[in-house]
Backbone atoms as SQL, in Angstrom:
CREATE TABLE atoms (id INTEGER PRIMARY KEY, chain TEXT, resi INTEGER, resn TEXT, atom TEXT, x REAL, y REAL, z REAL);
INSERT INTO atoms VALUES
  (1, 'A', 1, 'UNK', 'N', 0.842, -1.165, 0.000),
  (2, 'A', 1, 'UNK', 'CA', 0.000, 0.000, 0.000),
  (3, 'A', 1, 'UNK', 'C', 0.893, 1.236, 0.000),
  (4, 'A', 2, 'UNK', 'N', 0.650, 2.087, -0.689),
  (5, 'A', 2, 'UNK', 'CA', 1.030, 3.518, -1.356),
  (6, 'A', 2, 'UNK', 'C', 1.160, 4.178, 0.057),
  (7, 'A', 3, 'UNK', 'N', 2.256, 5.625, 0.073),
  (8, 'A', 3, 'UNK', 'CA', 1.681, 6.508, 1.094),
  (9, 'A', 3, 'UNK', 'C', 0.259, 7.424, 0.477),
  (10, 'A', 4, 'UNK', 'N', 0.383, 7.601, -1.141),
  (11, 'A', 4, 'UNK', 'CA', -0.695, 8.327, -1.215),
  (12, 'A', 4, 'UNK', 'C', -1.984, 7.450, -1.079),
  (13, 'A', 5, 'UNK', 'N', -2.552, 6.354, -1.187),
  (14, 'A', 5, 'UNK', 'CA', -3.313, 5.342, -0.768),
  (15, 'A', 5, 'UNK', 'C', -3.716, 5.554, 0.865),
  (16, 'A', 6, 'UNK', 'N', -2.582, 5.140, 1.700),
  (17, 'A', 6, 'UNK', 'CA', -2.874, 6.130, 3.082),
  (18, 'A', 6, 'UNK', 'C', -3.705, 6.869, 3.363),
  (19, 'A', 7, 'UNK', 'N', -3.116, 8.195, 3.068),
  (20, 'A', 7, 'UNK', 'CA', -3.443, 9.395, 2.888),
  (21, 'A', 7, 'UNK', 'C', -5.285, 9.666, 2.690),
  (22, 'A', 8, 'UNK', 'N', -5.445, 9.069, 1.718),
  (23, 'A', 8, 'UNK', 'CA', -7.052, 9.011, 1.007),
  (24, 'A', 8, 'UNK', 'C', -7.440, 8.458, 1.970),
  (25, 'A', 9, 'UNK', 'N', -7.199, 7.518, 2.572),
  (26, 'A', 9, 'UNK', 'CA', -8.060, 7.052, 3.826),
  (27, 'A', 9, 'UNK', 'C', -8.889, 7.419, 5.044),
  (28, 'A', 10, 'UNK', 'N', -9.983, 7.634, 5.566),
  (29, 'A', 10, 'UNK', 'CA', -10.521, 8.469, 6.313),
  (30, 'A', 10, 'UNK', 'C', -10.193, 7.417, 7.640),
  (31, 'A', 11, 'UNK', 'N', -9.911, 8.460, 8.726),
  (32, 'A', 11, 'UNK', 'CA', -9.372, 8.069, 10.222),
  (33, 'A', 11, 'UNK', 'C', -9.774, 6.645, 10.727),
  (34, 'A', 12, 'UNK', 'N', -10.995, 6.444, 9.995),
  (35, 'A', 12, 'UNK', 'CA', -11.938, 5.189, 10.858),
  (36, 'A', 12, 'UNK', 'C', -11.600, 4.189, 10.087),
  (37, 'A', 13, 'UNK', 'N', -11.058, 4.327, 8.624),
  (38, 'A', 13, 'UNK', 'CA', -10.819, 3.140, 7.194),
  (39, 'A', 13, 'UNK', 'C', -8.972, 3.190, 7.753),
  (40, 'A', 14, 'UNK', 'N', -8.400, 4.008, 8.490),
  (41, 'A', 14, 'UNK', 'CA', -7.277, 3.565, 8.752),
  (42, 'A', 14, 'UNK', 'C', -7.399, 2.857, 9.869),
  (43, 'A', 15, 'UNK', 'N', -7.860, 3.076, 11.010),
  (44, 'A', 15, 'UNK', 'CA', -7.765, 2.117, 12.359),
  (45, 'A', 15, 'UNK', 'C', -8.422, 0.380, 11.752),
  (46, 'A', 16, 'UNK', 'N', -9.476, 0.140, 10.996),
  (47, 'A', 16, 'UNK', 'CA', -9.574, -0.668, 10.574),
  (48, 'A', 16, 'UNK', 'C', -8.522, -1.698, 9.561),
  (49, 'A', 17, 'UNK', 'N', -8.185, -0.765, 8.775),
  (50, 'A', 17, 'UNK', 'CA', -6.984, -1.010, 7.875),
  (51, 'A', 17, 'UNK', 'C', -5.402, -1.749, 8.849),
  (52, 'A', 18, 'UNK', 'N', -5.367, -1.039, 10.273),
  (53, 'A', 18, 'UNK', 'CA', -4.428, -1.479, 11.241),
  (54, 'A', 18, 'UNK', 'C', -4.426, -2.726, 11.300),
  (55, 'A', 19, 'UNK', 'N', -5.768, -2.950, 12.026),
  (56, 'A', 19, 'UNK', 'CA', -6.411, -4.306, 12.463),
  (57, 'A', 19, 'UNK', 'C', -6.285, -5.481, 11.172),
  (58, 'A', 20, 'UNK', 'N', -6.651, -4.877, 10.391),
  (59, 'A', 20, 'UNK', 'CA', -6.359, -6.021, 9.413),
  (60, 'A', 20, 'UNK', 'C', -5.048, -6.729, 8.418),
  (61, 'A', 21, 'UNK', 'N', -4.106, -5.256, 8.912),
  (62, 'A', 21, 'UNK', 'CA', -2.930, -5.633, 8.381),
  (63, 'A', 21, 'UNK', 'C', -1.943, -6.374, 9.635),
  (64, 'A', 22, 'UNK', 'N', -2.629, -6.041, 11.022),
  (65, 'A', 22, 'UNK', 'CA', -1.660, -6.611, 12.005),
  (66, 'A', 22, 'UNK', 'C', -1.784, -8.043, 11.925),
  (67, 'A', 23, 'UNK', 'N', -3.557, -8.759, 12.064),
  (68, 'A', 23, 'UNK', 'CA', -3.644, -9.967, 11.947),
  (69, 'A', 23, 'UNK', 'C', -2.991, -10.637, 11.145),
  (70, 'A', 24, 'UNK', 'N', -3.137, -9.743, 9.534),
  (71, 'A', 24, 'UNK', 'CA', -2.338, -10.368, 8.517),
  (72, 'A', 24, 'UNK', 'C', -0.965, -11.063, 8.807),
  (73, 'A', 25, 'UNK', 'N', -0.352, -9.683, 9.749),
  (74, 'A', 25, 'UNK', 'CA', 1.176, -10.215, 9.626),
  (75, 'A', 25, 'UNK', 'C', 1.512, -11.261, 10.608),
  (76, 'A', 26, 'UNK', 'N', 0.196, -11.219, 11.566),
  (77, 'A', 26, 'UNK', 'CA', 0.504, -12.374, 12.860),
  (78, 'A', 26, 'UNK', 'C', 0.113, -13.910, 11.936),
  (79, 'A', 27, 'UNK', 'N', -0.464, -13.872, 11.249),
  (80, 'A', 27, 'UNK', 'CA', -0.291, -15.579, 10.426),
  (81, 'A', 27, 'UNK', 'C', 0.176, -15.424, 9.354),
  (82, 'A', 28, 'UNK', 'N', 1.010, -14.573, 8.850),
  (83, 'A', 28, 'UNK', 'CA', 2.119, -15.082, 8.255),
  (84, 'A', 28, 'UNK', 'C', 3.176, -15.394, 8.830),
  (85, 'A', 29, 'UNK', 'N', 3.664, -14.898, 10.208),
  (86, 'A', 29, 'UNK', 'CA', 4.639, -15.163, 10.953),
  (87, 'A', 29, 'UNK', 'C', 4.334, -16.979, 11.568),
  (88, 'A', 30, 'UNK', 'N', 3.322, -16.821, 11.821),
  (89, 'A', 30, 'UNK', 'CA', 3.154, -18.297, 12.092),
  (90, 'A', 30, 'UNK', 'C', 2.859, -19.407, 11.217),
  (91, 'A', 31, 'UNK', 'N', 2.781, -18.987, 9.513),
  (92, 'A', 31, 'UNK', 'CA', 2.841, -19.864, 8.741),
  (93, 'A', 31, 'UNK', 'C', 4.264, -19.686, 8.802),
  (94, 'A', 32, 'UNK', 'N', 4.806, -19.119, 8.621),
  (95, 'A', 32, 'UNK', 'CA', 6.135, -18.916, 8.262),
  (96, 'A', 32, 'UNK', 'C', 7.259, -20.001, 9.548),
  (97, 'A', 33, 'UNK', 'N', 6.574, -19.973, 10.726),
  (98, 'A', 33, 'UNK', 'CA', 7.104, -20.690, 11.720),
  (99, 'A', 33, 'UNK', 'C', 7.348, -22.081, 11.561),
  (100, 'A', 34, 'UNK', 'N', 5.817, -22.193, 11.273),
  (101, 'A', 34, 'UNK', 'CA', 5.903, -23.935, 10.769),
  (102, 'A', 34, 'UNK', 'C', 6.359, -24.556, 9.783),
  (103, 'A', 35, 'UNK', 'N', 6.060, -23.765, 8.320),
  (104, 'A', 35, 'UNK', 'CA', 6.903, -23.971, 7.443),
  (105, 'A', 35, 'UNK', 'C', 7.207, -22.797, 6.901),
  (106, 'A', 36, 'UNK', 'N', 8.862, -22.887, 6.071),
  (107, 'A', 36, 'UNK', 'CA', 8.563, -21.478, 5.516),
  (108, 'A', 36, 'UNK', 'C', 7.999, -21.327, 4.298),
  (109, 'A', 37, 'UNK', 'N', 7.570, -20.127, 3.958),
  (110, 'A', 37, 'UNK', 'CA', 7.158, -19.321, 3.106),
  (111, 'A', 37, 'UNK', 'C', 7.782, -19.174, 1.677),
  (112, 'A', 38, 'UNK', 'N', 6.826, -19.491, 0.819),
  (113, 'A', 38, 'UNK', 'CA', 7.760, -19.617, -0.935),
  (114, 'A', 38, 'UNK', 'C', 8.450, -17.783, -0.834),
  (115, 'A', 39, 'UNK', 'N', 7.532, -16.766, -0.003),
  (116, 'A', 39, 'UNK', 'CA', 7.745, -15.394, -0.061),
  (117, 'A', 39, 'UNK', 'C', 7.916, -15.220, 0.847),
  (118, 'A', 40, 'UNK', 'N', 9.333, -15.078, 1.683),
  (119, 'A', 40, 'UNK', 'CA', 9.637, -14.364, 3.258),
  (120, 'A', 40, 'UNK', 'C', 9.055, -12.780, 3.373),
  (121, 'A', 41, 'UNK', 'N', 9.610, -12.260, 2.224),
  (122, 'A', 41, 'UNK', 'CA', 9.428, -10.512, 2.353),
  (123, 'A', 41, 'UNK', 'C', 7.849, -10.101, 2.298),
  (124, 'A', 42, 'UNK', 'N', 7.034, -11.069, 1.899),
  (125, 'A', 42, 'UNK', 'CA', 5.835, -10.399, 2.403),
  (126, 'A', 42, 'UNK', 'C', 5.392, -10.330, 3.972),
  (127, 'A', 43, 'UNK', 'N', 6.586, -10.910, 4.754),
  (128, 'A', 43, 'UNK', 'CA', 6.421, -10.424, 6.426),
  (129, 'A', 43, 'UNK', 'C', 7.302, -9.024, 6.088),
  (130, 'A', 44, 'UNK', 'N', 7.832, -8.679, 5.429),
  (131, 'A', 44, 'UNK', 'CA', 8.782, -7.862, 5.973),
  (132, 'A', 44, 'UNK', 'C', 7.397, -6.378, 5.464),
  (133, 'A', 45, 'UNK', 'N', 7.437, -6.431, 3.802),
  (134, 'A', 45, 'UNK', 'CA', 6.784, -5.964, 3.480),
  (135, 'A', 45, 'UNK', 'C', 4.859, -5.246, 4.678),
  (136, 'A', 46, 'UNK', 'N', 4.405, -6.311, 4.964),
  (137, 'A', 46, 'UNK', 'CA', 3.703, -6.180, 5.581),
  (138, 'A', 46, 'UNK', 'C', 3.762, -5.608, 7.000),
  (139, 'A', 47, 'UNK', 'N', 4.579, -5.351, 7.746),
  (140, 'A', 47, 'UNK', 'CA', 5.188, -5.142, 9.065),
  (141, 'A', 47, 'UNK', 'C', 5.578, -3.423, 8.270),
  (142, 'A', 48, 'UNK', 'N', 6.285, -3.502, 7.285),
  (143, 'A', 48, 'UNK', 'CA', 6.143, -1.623, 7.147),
  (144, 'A', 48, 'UNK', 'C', 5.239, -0.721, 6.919),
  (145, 'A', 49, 'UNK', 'N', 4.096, -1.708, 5.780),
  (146, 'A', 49, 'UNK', 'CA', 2.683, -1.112, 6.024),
  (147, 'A', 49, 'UNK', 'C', 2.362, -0.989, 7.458),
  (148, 'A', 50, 'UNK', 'N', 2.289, -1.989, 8.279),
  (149, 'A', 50, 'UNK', 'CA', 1.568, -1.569, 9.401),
  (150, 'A', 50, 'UNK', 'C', 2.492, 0.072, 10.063),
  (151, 'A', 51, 'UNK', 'N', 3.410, -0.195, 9.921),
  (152, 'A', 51, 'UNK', 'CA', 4.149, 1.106, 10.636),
  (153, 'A', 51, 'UNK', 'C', 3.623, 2.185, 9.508),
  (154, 'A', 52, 'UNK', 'N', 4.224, 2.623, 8.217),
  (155, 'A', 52, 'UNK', 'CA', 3.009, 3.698, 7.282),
  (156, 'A', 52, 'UNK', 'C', 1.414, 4.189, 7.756),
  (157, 'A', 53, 'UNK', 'N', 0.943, 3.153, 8.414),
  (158, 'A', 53, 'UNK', 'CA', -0.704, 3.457, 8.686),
  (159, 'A', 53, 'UNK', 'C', -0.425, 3.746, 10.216),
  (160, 'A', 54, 'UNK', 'N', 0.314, 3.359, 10.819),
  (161, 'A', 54, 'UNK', 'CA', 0.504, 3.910, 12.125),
  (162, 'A', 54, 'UNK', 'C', 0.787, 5.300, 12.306),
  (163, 'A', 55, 'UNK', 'N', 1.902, 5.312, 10.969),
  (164, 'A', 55, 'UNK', 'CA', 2.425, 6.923, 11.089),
  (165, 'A', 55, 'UNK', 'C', 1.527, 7.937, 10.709),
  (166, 'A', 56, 'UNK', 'N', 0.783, 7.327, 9.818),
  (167, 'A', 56, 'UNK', 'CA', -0.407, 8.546, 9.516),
  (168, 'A', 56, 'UNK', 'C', -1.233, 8.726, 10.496),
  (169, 'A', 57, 'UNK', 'N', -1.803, 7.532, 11.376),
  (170, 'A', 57, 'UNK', 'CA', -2.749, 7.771, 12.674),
  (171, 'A', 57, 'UNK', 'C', -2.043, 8.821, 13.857),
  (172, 'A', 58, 'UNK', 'N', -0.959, 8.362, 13.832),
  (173, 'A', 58, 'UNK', 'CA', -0.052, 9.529, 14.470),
  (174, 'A', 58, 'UNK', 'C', 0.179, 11.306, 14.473),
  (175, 'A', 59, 'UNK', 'N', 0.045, 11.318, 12.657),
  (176, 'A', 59, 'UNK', 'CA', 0.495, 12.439, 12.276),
  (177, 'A', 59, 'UNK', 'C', -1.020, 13.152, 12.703),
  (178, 'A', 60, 'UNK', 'N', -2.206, 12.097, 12.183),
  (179, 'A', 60, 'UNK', 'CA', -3.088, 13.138, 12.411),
  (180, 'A', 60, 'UNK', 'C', -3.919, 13.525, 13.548),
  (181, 'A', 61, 'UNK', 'N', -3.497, 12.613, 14.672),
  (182, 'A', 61, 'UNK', 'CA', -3.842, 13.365, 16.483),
  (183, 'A', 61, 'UNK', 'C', -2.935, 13.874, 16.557),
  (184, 'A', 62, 'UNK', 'N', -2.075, 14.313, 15.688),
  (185, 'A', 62, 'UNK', 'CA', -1.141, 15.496, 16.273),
  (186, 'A', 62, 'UNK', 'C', -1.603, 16.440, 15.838),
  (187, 'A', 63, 'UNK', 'N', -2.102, 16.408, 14.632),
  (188, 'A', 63, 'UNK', 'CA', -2.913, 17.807, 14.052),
  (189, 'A', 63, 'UNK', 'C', -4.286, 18.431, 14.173),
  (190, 'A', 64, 'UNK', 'N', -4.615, 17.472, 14.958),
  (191, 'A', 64, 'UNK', 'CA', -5.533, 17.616, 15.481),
  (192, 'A', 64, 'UNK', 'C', -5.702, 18.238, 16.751),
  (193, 'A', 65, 'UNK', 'N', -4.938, 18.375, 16.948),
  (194, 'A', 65, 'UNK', 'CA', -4.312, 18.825, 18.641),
  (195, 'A', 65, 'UNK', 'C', -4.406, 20.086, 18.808);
């Protein structure tokens, strides 16, 4: 996911968007445990989205402030 993708997102489609990218990355880590993965970097990949959507939830209770 894009930062401008982000961005377009309204506050409530990002906290949701969190939730669904965290679960994501919690069973790939645990497929990945048991066996690995034909694609490692989609943990890696996925773990920076979650930080991108974090940073925007961030940026904008700050501006909100």
């Amino acid at each position: 996911m894009k930062n401008t993708d982000i961005v377009a997102l309204s506050t409530s489609e990002l906290l949701d968007k969190i939730v669904e990218e965290k679960s994501s990355l919690n069973k790939l880590k645990l497929n990945h445990s048991i066996s690995p993965l034909e694609n490692p970097i989609k943990i890696r990949d996925t773990r920076k989205t979650v930080a991108r959507l974090a940073t925007e939830l961030t940026k904008r209770n700050k501006a909100s402030k």
